[in-house]
N, C-alpha and C positions, 0 to 999 in steps of 0.2 A: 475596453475588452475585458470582460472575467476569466480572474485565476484561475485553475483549475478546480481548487474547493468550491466556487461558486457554479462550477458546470456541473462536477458531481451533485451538490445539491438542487438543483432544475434537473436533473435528469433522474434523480428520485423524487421529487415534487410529480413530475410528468408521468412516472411507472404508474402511480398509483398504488405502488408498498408502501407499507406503514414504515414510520422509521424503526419504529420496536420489532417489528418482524425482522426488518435488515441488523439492527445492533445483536438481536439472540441469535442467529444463523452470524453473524461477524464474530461472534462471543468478544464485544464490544460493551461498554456503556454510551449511554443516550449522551453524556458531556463527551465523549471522547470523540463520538461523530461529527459533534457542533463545532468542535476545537478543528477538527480537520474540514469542515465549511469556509472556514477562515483560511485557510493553509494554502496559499502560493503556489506551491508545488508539491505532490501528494505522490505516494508510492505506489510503484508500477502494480506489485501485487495487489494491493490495498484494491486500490480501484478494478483492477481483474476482477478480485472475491463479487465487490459490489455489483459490478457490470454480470455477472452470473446471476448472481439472485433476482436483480429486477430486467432481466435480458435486454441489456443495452451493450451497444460496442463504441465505447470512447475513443476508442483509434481515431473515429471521424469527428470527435469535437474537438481536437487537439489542430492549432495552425501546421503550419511548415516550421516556424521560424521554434514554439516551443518542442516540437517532436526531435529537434536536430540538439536541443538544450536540456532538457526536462527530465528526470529520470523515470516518469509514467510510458514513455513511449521507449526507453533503450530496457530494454528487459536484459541484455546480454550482461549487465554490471548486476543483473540478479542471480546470485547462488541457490541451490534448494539446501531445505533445513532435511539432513537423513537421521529417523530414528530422535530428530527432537535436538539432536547433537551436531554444531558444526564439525565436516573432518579438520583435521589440523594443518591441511594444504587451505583452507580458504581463509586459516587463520594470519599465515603468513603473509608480509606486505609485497604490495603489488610493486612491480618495476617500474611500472606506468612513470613519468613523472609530471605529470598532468595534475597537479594540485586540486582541480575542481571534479576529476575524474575518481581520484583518489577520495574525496571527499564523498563524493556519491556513492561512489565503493564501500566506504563505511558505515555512511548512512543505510542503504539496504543492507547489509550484516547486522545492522545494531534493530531495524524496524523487524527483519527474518529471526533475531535474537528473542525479542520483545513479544513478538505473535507467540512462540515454539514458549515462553515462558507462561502467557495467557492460554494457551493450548495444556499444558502440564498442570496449571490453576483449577481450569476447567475438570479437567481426571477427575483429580483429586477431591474439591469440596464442590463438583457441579455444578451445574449453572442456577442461578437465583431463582 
């Protein structure tokens, strides 16, 4: 069965977008797409952006079994970036004590971190 990095890339293979057109509209680089080709499990956002550009809906390549696991299909443990700055409540730890929840918790803060810091890159010295 393929990862989820291997469904997102067949289902841009199958759009017919160039990957360059997807990485400047992602304000990505070309390695950074390939790295997440490989990637097991891929962020909800992440693949949203993607699924817009080449109008595909992932919801339906995803089984039962990864949708109930996966952090591509629980959007709820996604916070929005306001103004580029987390507030200082999403900074604070979750009560959760779900170890794996928590962890996912993180994971999307630190990837919504990472975008909002490539989003501020961009401003700044523009895209290449």
């Amino acid at each position: 069965m393929p990862h989820q990095g291997e469904i997102l890339q067949e289902a841009i293979k199958n759009s017919g977008i160039s990957i360059t057109r997807i990485v400047d509209e992602l304000g990505i680089t070309r390695p950074t797409i390939y790295r997440k080709f490989k990637e097991d499990t891929l962020d909800y956002n992440f693949v949203k952006r993607v699924g817009d550009i080449i109008g595909h809906n992932f919801s339906e390549d995803f089984t039962d079994l990864q949708q109930g696991v996966l952090p591509l299909v629980s959007p709820s443990v996604t916070q929005p970036v306001l103004q580029g700055v987390m507030p200082k409540q999403l900074v604070s730890q979750s009560s959760d004590t779900d170890p794996i929840k928590q962890l996912l918790a993180l994971q999307t803060k630190y990837i919504a971190l990472l975008e909002a810091y490539n989003e501020l890159l961009l401003k700044v010295y523009g895209p290449k």
